[in-house]
C-alpha positions in Angstrom: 123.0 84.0 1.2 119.1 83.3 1.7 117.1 84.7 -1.1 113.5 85.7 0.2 112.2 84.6 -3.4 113.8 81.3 -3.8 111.1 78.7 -2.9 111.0 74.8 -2.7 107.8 73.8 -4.3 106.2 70.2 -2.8 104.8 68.9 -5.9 102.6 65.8 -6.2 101.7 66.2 -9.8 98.4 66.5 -8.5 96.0 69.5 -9.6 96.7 71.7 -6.1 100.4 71.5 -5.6 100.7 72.4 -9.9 98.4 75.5 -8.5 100.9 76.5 -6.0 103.6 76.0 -7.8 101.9 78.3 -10.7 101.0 80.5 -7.8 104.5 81.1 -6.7 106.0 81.4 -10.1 103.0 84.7 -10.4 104.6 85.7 -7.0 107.9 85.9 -8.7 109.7 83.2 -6.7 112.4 81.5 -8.4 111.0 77.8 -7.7 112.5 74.4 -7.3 110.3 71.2 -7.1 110.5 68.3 -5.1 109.0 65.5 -6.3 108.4 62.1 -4.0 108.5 58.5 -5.1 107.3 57.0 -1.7 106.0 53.5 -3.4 102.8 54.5 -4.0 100.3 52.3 -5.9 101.4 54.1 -9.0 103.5 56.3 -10.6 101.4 58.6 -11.9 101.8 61.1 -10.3 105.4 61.3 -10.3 105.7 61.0 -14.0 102.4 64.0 -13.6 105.3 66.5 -11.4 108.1 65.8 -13.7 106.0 66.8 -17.4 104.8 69.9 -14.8 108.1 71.0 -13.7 109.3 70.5 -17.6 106.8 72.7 -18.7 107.4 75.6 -16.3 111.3 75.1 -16.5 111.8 74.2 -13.0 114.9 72.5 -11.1 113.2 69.5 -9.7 114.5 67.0 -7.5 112.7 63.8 -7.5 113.3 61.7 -4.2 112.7 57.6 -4.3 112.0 57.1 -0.3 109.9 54.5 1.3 107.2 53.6 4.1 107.9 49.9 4.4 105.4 49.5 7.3 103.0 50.6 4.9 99.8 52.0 7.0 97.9 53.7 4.4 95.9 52.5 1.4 97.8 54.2 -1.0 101.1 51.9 0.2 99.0 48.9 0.8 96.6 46.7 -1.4 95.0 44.7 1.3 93.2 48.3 2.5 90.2 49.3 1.1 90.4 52.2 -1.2 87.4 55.2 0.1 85.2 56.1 -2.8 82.3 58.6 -3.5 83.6 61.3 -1.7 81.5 61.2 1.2 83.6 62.4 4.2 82.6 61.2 7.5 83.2 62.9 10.4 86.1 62.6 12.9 86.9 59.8 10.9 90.4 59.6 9.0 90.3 58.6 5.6 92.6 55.3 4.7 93.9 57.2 2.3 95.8 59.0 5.3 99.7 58.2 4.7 100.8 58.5 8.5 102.3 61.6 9.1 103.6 62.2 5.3 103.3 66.0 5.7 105.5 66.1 8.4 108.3 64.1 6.0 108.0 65.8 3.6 107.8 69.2 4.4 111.6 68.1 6.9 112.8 67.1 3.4 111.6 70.4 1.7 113.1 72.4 5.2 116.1 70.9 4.2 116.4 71.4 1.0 115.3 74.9 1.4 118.2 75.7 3.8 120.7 74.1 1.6 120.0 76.1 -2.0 119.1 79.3 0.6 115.6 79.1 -0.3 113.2 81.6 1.9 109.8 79.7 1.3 108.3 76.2 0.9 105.0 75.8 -0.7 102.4 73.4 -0.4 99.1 72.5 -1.9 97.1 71.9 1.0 93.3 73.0 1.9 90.6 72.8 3.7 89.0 69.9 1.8 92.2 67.8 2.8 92.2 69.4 6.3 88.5 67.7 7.2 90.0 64.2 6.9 94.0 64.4 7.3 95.3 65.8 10.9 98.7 67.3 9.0 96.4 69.6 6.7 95.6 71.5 9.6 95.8 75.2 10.2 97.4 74.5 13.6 100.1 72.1 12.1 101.3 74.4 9.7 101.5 76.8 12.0 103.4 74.6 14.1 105.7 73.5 11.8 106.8 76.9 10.5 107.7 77.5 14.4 109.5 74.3 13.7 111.4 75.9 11.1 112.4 79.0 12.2 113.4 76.8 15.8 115.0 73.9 14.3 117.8 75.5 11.5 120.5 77.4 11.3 118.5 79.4 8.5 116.0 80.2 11.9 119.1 80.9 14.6 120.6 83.1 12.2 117.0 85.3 11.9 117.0 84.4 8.3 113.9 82.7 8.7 112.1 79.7 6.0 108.2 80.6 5.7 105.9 77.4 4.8 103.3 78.9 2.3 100.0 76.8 2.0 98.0 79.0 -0.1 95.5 77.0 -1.1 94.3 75.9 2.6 91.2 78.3 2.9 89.6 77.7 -0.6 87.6 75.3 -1.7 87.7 73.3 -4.5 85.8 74.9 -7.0 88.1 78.0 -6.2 91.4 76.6 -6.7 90.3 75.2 -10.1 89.0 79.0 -11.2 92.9 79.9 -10.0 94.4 77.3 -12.0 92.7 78.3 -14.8 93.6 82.0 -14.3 97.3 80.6 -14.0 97.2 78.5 -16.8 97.9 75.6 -15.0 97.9 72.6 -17.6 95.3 70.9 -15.6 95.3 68.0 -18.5 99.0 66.9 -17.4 97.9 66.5 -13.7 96.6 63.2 -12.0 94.1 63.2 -9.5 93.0 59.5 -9.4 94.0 57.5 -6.3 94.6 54.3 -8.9 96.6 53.9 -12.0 94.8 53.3 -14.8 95.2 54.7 -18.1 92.4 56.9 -17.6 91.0 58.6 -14.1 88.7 55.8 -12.6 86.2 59.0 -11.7 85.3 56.9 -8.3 87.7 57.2 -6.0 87.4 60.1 -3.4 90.5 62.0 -5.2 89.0 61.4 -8.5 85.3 62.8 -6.9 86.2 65.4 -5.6 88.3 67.0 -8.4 85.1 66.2 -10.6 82.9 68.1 -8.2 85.4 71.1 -7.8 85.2 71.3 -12.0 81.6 71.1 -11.4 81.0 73.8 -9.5 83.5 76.0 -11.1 81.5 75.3 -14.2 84.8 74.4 -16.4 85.4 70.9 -18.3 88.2 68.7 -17.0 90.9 67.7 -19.2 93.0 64.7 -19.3 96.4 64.0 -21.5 96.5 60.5 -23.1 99.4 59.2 -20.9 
């Protein structure tokens, strides 16, 4: 039996996917995580999604997969890693993992249709949608057709919703929501490398600080 608020959560361990997951836990969905090993240049941000999912309770299923033709430079060291947060137009960051989105949201779909979930959420917005092509409007749009087309869950009119609720606020805003949630902000990483501490120069790490910034609230990093 589907249950309307049953959700699969994408979480990154990164500050907007712990804000949706907070966000559907106020919503009173009964979430469970899915966390992605993909061979990133670090594991920070796993280790990040499984403290988060501890604290909150959640199920959480953490998936060890792999890009072996690499393509991004968060899989490969040769690329250059972007820094200072200066987007440039109609240009695609290297950061870009090709078409990771799309992966993972077919793993969360189906997951979802397993457990009888009703909902996936996702931490996308529009900062993420000037530079990567599957943070798009259009594509989620296109992919919830996807779902409702391309599952039993959909034939049987029992449709699986993909929730981004983040995607129309900025940065700033979805650190005044995570505050507002309670989000432990301090247990999520940001930083596109692994250091012991965020390297503050990295686009991911930039952009965070600005949001933070503007939202005129300290950061806070665990000792990890």
């Amino acid at each position: 039996m589907r249950n309307k608020k049953k959700a699969v959560v994408l979480l990154s361990g990164g500050l907007d996917s712990a804000t949706a997951l907070y966000l559907a836990r106020k919503q009173g969905y009964q979430t469970n995580c899915l966390i992605f090993d993909y061979n990133q240049r670090h594991q920070k941000e796993v280790n990040a999604a499984r403290k988060i999912a501890r604290v909150l309770n959640c199920k959480f299923q953490a998936l060890k997969i792999a890009f072996p033709w690499k393509g991004s430079a968060l899989l490969d060291s040769k690329l250059t890693m972007p820094s200072g947060g200066r987007l440039l137009a109609n240009k695609i960051p290297s950061t870009y993992v090709p078409a990771r989105n799309l992966i993972f949201l077919s793993f969360a779909l189906a997951y979802a249709e397993t457990i009888g979930a009703g909902a996936i959420f996702i931490g996308a917005h529009t900062q993420d949608y000037s530079g990567y092509p599957d943070c798009r409007p259009e594509f989620f749009r296109a992919f919830d057709k996807v779902a409702s087309l391309g599952t039993k869950a959909g034939a049987g009119n029992k449709k699986i919703r993909i929730k981004a609720p983040l995607l129309n606020k900025t940065k700033a805003e979805i650190v005044r929501l995570a505050v507002g949630l309670k989000v432990p902000f301090e247990l999520t990483w940001s930083c596109y490398r692994g250091g012991k501490t965020p390297c503050g120069k990295c686009d991911s790490c930039c952009y965070r600080a600005k949001g933070f910034q503007e939202a005129g609230i300290e950061d806070r990093f665990d000792d990890r």
